[in-house]
C-alpha positions in Angstrom: 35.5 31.9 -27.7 33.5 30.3 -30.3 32.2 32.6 -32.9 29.2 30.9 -34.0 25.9 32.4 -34.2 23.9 32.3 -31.4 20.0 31.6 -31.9 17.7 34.2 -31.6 15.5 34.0 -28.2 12.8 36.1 -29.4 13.2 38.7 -26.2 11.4 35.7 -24.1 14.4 34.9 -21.9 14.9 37.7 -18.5 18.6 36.0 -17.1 18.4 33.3 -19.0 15.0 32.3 -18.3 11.6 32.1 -20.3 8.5 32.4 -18.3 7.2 29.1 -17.4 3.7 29.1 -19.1 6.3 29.4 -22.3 7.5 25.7 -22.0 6.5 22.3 -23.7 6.3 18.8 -23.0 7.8 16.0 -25.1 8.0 12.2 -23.9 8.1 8.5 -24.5 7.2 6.8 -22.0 10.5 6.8 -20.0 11.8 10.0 -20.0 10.1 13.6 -20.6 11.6 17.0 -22.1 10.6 21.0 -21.7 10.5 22.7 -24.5 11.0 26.5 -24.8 8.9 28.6 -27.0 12.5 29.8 -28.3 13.6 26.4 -29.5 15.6 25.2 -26.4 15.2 22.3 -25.0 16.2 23.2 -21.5 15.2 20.0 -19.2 16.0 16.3 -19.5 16.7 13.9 -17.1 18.3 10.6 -19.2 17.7 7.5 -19.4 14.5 8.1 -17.3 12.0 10.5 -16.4 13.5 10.5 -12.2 17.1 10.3 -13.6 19.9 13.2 -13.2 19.5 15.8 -15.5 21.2 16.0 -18.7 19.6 19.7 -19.5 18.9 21.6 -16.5 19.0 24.9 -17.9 15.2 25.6 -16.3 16.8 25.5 -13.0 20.3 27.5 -14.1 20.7 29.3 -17.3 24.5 29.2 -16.8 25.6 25.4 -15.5 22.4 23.7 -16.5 22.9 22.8 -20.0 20.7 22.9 -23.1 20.0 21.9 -26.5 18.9 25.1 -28.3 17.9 25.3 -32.2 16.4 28.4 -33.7 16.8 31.0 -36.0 20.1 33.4 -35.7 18.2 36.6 -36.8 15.1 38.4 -34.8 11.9 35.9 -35.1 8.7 35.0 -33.4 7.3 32.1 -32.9 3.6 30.2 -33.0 3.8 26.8 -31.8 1.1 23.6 -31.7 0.9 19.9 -30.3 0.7 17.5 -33.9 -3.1 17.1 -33.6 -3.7 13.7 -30.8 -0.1 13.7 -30.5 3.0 14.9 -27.7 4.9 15.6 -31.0 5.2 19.2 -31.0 5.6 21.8 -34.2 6.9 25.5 -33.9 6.9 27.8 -36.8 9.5 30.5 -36.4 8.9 33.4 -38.5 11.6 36.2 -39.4 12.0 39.0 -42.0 13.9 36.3 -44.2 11.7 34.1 -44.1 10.1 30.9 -42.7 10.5 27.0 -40.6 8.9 24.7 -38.5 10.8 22.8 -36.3 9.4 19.2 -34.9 10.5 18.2 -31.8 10.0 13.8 -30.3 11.4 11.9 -28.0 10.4 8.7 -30.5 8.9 5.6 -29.4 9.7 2.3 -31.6 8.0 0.9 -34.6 5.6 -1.1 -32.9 5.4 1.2 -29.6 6.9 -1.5 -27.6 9.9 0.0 -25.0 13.2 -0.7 -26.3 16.9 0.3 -24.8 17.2 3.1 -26.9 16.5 6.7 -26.0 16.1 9.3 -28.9 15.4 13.0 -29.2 14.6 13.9 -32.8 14.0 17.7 -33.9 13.3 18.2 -38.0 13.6 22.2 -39.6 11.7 22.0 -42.5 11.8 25.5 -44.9 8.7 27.1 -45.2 9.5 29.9 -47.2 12.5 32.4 -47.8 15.8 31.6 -46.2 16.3 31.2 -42.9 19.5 31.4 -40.9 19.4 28.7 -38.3 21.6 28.2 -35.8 22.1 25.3 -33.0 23.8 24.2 -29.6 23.8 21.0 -27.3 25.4 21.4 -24.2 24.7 18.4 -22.2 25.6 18.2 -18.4 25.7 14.7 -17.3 24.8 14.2 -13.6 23.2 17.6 -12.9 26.1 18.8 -14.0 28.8 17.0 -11.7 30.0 14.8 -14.1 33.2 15.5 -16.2 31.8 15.1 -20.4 34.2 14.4 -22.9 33.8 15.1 -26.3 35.2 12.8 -29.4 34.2 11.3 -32.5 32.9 8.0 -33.8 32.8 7.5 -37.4 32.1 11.1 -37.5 30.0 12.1 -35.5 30.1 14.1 -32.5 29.9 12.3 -29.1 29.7 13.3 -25.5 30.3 10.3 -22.5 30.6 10.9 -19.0 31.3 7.5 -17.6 27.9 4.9 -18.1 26.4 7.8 -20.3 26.9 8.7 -23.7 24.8 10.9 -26.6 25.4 11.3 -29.9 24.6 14.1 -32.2 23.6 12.5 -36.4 23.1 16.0 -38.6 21.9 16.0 -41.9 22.0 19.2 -43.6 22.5 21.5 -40.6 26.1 22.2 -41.6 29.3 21.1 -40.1 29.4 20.5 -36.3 31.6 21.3 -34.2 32.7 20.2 -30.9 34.3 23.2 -28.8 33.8 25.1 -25.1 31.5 22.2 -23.8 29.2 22.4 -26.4 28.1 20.3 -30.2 27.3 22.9 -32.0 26.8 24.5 -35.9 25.0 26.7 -37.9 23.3 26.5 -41.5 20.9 28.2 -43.9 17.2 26.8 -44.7 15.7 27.5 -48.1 11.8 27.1 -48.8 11.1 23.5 -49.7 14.6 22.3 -47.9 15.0 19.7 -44.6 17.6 19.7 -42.0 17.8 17.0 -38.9 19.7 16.3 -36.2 18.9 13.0 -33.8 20.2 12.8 -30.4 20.8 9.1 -29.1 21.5 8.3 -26.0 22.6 4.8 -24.4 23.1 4.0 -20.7 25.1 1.1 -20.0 25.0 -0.3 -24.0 26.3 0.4 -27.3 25.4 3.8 -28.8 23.4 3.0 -31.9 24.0 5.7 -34.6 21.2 6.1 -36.9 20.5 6.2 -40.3 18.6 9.7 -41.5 16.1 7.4 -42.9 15.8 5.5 -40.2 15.2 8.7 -37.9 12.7 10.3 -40.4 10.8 6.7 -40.1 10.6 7.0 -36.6 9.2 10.1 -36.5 6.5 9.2 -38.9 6.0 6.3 -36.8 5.7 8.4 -33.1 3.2 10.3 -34.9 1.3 7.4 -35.6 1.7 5.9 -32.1 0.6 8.6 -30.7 -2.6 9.5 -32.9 -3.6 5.7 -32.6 -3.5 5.8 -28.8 -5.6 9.0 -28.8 -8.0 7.8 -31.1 -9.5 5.0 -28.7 -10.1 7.3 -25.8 -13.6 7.2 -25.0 -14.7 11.4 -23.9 -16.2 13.5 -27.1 -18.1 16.2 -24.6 -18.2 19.6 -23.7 -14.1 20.5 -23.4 -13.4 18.1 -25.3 -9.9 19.2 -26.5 -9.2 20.5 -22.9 -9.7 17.0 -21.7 -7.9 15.2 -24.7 -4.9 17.4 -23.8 -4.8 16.5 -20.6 -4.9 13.2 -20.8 -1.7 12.8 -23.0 -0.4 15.3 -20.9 -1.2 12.3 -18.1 0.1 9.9 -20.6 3.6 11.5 -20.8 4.0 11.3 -16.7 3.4 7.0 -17.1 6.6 5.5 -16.1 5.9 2.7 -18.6 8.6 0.1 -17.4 6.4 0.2 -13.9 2.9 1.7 -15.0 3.3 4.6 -12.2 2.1 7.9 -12.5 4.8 11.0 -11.9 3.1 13.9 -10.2 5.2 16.2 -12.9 8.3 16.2 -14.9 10.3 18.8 -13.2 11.7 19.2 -9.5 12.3 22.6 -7.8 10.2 24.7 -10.0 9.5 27.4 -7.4 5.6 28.3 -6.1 7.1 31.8 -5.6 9.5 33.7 -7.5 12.5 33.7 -5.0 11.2 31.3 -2.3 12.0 28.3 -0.5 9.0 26.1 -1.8 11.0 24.1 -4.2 10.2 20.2 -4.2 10.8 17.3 -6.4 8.0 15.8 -8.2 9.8 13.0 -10.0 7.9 10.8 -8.0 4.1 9.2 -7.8 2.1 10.2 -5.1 -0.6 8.0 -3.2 -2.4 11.6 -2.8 -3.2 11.4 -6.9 -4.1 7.7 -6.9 -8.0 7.9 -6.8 -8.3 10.6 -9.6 -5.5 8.8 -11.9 -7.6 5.6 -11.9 -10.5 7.3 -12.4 -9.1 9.1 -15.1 -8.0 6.3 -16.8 -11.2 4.3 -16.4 -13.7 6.7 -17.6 -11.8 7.7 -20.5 -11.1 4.4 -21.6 -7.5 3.5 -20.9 -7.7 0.0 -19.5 -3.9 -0.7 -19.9 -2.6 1.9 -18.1 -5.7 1.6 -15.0 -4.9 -2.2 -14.6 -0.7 -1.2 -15.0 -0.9 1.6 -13.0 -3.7 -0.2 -10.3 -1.2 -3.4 -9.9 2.4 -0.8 -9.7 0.4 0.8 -6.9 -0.1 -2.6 -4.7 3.3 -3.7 -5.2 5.0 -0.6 -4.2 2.4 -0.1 -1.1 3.2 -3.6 -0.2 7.3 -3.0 0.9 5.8 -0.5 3.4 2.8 -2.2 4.2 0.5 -1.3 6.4 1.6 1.9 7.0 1.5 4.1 3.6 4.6 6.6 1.8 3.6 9.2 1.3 5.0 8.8 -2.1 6.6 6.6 -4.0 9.6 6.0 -6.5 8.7 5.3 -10.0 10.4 2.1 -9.5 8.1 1.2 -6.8 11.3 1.9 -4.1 10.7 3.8 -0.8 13.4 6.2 0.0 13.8 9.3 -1.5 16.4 10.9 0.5 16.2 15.1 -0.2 19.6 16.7 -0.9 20.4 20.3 -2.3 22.2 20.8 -5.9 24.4 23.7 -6.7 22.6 25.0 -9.0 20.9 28.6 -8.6 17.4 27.5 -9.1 15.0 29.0 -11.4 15.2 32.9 -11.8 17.6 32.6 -8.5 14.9 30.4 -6.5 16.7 28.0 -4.5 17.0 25.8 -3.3 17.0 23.2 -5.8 16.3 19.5 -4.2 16.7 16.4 -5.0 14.6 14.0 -3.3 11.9 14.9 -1.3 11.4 14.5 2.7 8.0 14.5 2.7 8.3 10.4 2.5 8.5 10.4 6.0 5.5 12.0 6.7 2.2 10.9 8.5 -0.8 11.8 6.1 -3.8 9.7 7.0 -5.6 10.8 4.3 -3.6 8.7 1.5 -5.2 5.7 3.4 -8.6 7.2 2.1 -7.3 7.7 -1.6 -5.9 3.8 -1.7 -8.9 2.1 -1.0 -11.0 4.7 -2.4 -9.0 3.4 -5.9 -9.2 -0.3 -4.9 -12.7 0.5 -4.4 -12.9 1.6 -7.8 -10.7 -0.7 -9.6 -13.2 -3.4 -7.8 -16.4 -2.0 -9.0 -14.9 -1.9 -12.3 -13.5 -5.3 -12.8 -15.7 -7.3 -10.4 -13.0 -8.6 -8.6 -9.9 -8.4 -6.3 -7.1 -10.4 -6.0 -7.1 -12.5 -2.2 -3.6 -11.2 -0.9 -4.5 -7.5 -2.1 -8.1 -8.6 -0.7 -6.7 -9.4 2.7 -4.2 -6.2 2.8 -6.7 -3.8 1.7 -8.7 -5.5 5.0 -5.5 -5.1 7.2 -5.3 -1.4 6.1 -8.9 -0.8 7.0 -7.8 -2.6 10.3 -5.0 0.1 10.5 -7.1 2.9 10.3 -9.3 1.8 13.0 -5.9 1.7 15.5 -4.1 5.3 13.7 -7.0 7.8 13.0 -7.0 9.4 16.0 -3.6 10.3 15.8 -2.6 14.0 13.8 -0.8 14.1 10.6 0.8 16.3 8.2 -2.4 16.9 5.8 -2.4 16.4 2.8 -0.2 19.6 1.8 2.6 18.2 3.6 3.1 21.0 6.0 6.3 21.5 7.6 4.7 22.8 11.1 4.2 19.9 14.3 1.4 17.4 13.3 -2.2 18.7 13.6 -5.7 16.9 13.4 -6.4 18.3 9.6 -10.0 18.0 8.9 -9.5 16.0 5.0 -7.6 13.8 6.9 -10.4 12.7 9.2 -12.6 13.1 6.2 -10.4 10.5 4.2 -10.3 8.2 7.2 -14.1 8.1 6.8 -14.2 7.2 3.4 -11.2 4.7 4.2 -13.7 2.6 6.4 -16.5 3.5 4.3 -15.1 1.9 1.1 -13.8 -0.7 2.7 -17.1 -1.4 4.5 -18.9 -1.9 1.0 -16.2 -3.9 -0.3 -16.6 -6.2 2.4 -20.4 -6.0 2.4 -20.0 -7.6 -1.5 -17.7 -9.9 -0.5 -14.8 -8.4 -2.1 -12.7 -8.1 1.1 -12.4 -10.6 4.2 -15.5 -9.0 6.4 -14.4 -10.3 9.4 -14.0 -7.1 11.3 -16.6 -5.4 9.3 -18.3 -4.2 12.8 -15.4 -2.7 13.8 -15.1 -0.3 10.7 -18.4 0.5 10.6 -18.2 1.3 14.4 -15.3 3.5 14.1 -16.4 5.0 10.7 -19.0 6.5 12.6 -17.0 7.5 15.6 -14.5 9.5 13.2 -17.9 11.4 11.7 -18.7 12.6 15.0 -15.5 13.9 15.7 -15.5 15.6 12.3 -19.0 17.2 12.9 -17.9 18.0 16.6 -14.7 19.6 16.3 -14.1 20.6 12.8 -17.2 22.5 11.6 -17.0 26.1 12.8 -20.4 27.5 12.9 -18.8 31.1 12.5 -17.9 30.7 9.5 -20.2 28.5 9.0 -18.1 25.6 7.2 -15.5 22.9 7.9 -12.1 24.0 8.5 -8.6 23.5 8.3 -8.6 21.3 11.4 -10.2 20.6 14.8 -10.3 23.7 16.9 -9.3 26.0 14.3 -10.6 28.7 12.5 -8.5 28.4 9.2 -10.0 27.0 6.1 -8.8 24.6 3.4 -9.8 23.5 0.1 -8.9 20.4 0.7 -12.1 19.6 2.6 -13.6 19.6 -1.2 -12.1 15.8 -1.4 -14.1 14.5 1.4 -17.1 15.9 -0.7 -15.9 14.5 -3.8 -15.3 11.2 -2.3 -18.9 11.0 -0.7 -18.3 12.4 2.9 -20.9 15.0 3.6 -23.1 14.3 0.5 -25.9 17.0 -0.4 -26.2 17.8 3.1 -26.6 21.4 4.9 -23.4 21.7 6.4 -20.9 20.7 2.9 -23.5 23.0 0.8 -22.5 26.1 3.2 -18.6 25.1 3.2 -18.4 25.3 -0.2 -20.0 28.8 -0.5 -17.4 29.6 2.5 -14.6 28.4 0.4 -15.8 30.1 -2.2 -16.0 33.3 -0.9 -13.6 33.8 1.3 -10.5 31.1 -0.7 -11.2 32.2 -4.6 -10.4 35.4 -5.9 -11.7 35.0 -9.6 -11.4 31.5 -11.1 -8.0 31.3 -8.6 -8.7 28.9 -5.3 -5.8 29.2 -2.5 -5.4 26.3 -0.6 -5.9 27.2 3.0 -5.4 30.0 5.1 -3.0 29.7 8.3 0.9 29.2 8.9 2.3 26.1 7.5 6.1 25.9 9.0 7.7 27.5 6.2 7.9 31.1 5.0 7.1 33.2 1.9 4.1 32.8 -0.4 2.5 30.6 -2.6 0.4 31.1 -6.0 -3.4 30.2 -6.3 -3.5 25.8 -6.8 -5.1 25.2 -9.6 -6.6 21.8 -8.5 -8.2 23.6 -5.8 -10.2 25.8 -8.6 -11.4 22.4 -10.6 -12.3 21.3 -7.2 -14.5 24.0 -6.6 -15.7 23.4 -9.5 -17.0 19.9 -9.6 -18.0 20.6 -6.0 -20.6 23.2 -7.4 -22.1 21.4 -9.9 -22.3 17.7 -7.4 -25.0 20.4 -5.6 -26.6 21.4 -8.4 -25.3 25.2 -8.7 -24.9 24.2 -12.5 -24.5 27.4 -13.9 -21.6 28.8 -11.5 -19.4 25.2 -12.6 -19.5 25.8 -15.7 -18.8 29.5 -15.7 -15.9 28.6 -13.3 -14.5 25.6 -15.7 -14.9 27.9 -19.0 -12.6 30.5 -16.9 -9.9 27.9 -15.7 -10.0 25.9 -19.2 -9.1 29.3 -20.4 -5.7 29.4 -17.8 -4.2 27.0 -19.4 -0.6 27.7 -21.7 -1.3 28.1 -25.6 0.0 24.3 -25.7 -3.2 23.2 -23.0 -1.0 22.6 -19.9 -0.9 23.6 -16.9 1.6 23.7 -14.1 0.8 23.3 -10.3 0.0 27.2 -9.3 -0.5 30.1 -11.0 0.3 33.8 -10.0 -2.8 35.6 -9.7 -1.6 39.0 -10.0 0.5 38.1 -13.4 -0.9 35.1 -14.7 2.1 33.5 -14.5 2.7 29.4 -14.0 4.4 28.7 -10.7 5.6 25.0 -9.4 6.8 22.2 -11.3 5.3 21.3 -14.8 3.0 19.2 -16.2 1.4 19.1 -13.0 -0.6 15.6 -13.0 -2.7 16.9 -10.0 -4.1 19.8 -12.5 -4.2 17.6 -15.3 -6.5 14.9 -13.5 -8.5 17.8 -11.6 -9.6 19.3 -14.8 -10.4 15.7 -16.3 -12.3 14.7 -13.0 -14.5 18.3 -13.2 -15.2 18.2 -16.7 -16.6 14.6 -16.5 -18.6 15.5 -13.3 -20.2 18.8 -14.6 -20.8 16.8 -17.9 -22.6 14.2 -16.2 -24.7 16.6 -14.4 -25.7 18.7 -17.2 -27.1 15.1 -18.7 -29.1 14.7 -15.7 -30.5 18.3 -15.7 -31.4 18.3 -19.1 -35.3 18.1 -20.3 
């Protein structure tokens, strides 16, 4: 066995696994990284973001793989997003002294995309000495690919077939290239540097860089990034929660394609020991209508109009039925398959994939033309074959509504009428009606949708508001509830009127326990628990304040601003009993639902104001 030093995890680590709230994101556009809190980098799928893993220690501490780098002696660390940056700094601290490690995946000169993938991490000596100590244990192919390890000119390579990485040290003493690993171990004096760079190539040559080359880049992803952030357009009340989650967004843009991933990770479980394990590697039509918005109100007219146009094409192959989801490519098949791998503190299974593309949900016709209805209004135009498809889908929904789905949540029970689905076919027709009505869309069959728009109301008011409990629920004939009912509010169904107004108190009372919103109550086909959705809670509320219960919103948003990790992100659920993140991380959904409330209750407060 290799007698190395090992670095020092700080105590986080129970098995071989930190607590999710203690991870990081790092990205560049293509690909995306999770950070430990102890200086491990322990996911990575290479050369993209949807690609196999190359670290997938998160979801197996023993066969995943990692690239760790930290102190060898007792320390503890504070840690800090570069300000307007995803370039992240930790200071370890130990008896012996002090460093601060910078971790990017770097983006080039000019931020255009180029071939190369690079991970970058810099130990600078902040006082003292400092026994440091690293490891890179990469595991191509989640793992099922045989690496090799050589050297080129020196330096330490691992290939497995198409893939290769390279690991360029300055100063972090001599590696060496034993037991599946690139490893070494060095001392760091006050006023001292160390760096290692990690290229990676797929399919071409392997650049090895220059030290001065990688120390440029880094300087230069700093910049990037800062620049970006500087032209975004929102300077009000949570401001930096709003900032953060915006480049959080920003790190989830498949660049090469403009989508949007729902989050960086799959199988991250919603319970400790569960089954609820999915893969969110892809984009989700569900998230369309707040990513635009997001985009456009915070001024980020690339990424609306790139993300806006991905969104068409991909819809297009399947056209006029809707995926669920989507690849990041734009493709439609996402086969879900088990890995080997133990899963996350022993919650498996780990998938890849994800079934739910076969689903029925209504309601992501709803979210599409609600953001073609948006990307209209914003740009005053559409182009005529989206024009005429955005008609035909309207068209679609007149012949399919009727029909139950799989909601929104993407239940694994038989097909019900879900109430947000009904609500969503509404607002389908309804946005599609004003389109028309400006002359945006063919209008042809603008009767028709108007017609049927009001025939889907009336079986929403009819058989989906309880008046024991005095709200809408889960779905016709039942006597469940669901947060999800909030969307119709949010996109218009319902308005100010009696019957919303007394389902969002019912929610509230009877779904939220604190600032924590569950999603709905009922069986949904699968077994074990769930954590509290955060989205649900930012639904809430922007829902309070659209009904002018000002005071309660922002009460509610100071308490779920305050939920976030010390780095500002959030993952998809959180434990209430523990406080701990559950689900797969950065979750876009919470990202965007804390953007949308924020600029809602902000808006309101300006229209309540003297």
């Amino acid at each position: 066995m290799s007698t190395d030093p090992v670095p020092s995890t700080g105590g986080l680590r129970l098995g071989g696994y930190v607590p999710l709230r203690e991870y990081a994101v790092i990205g560049d556009g293509r690909t995306a990284a999770l950070v430990a809190r102890d200086g491990s980098v322990d996911w990575l799928g290479l050369p993209d973001l949807d690609s196999p893993a190359v670290f997938g220690a998160v979801l197996d501490a023993a066969r995943g793989g990692r690239f760790a780098l930290a102190p060898s002696v007792p320390c503890r660390a504070e840690r800090r997003y570069l300000p307007g940056t995803n370039v992240l700094e930790t200071t370890f601290v130990t008896a012996r002294g002090s460093v601060r490690v910078t971790d990017a995946l770097t983006l080039h000169e000019d931020a255009t995309l180029t071939p190369m993938r690079e991970l970058l991490r810099r130990v600078d000596g902040l006082s003292g000495s400092v026994p440091m100590c690293w490891s890179v244990q990469p595991r191509f192919g989640y793992g099922t690919r045989r690496t090799r390890f050589a050297r080129r000119a020196g330096v330490p390579v691992a290939t497995a077939g198409r893939h290769a990485l390279a690991i360029c040290a300055w100063d972090v003493g001599e590696p060496g290239c034993d037991y599946g690993a690139i490893s070494g171990h060095f001392d760091l004096a006050e006023g001292r540097g160390a760096l290692i760079a990690m290229p990676f190539a797929d399919q071409e040559p392997l650049v090895l860089p220059t030290r001065a080359e990688c120390e440029a880049r880094l300087d230069g992803t700093c910049a990037a990034w800062r620049s970006w952030a500087h032209d975004r357009l929102y300077t009000d009340r949570w401001h930096q929660a709003v900032m953060r989650s915006l480049l959080a967004l920003k790190l989830l843009v498949y660049a090469p394609s403009g989508a949007v991933a729902a989050a960086v990770t799959t199988s991250l479980p919603e319970s400790i020991g569960g089954e609820r394990n999915w893969d969110y590697r892809f984009s989700w039509v569900r998230d369309s209508a707040f990513t635009l918005a997001a985009f456009l109100r915070l001024g980020c007219p690339a990424e609306a109009h790139a993300y806006f146009w991905w969104l068409m094409h991909a819809s297009q192959l399947t056209h006029p039925h809707l995926n669920v989801l989507y690849r990041l490519d734009g493709g439609h098949r996402t086969p879900e398959r088990p890995l080997p791998w133990e899963g996350y503190q022993g919650s498996g299974p780990v998938r890849i994939g994800n079934a739910a593309v076969g689903q029925v949900q209504l309601d992501t016709y709803g979210e599409l033309l609600q953001t073609a209805w948006q990307y209209a209004l914003a740009t005053g135009h559409l182009d005529a074959d989206i024009a005429r498809r955005l008609a035909e889908l309207a068209d679609f929904v007149c012949a399919t509504w009727q029909e139950p789905d799989a909601g929104i949540w993407e239940v694994r029970s038989p097909p019900r009428h879900f109430t947000q689905s009904k609500m969503m076919c509404w607002v389908a027709l309804d946005r599609a009606a004003d389109l028309a009505e400006r002359g945006l869309i063919p209008a042809r069959h603008l009767p028709h949708w108007q017609t049927t728009r009001g025939r889907i109301r009336a079986f929403v008011e009819t058989r989906c508001f309880s008046p024991r409990r005095n709200s809408y629920v889960r779905s016709a004939g039942s006597e469940d509830l669901d947060a999800a009912v909030l969307l119709g509010h949010l996109y218009g169904y319902g308005g100010d009127d009696p019957r919303m107004r007394a389902t969002i108190s019912t929610l509230a009372r009877h779904l939220r326990h604190g600032p924590y919103v569950d999603r709905y109550s009922g069986e949904d086909g699968l077994s074990g628990d769930e954590g509290a959705f955060l989205a649900c809670s930012f639904w809430l509320a922007e829902s309070l304040a659209r009904i002018g219960r000002l005071p309660q919103a922002i009460e509610l948003m100071d308490e779920l601003v305050g939920l976030a990790n010390d780095v500002g992100l959030y993952s998809e659920e959180i434990d209430p009993a523990t406080g701990d993140f559950l689900g797969n991380l950065p979750q876009g959904l919470s990202h965007l639902a804390l953007i949308s409330a924020a600029c809602a209750i902000t808006a309101a407060s300006k229209d309540t104001a003297p």
